[in-house]
N, C-alpha and C positions, 0 to 999 in steps of 0.2 A: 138370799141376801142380795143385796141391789149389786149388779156389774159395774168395773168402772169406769166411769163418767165418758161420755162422748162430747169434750170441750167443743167442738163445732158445732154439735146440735145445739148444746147448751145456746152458743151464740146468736143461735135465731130463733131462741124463742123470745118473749116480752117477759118484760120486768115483773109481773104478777104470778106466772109461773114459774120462775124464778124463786122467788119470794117464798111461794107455797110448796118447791121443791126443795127448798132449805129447811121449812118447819118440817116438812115430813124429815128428813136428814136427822133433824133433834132429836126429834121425837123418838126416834130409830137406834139412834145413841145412846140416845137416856135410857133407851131396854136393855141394848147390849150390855153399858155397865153394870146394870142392874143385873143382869142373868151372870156378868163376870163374877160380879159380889156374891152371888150363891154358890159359885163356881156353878155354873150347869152350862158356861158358853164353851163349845167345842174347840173351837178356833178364836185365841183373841186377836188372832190378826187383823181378825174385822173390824177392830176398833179402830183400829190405826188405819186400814182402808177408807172406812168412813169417815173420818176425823179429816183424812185429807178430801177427801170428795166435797166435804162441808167446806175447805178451805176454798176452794177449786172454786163452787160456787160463789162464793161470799166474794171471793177478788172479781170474777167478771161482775156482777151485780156491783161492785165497787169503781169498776175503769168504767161501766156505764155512766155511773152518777155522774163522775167528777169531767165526763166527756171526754176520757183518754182512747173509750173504745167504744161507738155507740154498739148497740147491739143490733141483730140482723145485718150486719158486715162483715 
C-alpha cells in the first residue's frame, strides 16, 4: 500500500503528474472499499490514509490553479 505522501516532492512535480497521481489515488480507493465491503481488507486504516493522501493531493493541485502556490517552489 502506497507510503505517505512526501508534500515536497509532490510540489515539484507538474500538474499532469499530478493529475495522473490522483486517478491512480481513486482508483486505489475504489478497491480498498470494495475489498472493505467483502471484509477481506486487513487494515481499514488505509482508507482513511488514502482518503487524506487524496486530499493532500487535490489542495496542492488546487493553490496551483488559483496561483496561491505555483508548483516547483
Amino acid at each position: 500500500m502506497p507510503r505517505e505522501l512526501n508534500v515536497e516532492r509532490v510540489r515539484s512535480m507538474d500538474e499532469d503528474d499530478i493529475a495522473a497521481r490522483i486517478k491512480g489515488l481513486e482508483e486505489a480507493l475504489f478497491n480498498l472499499r470494495f475489498r472493505n465491503a467483502m471484509k477481506q481488507l486487513e487494515n481499514p486504516l488505509e482508507i482513511r490514509n488514502l482518503r487524506r493522501d487524496l486530499a493532500r493531493l487535490k489542495t496542492i493541485l488546487s493553490e496551483h490553479r488559483s496561483g496561491l502556490r505555483p508548483l516547483g517552489a
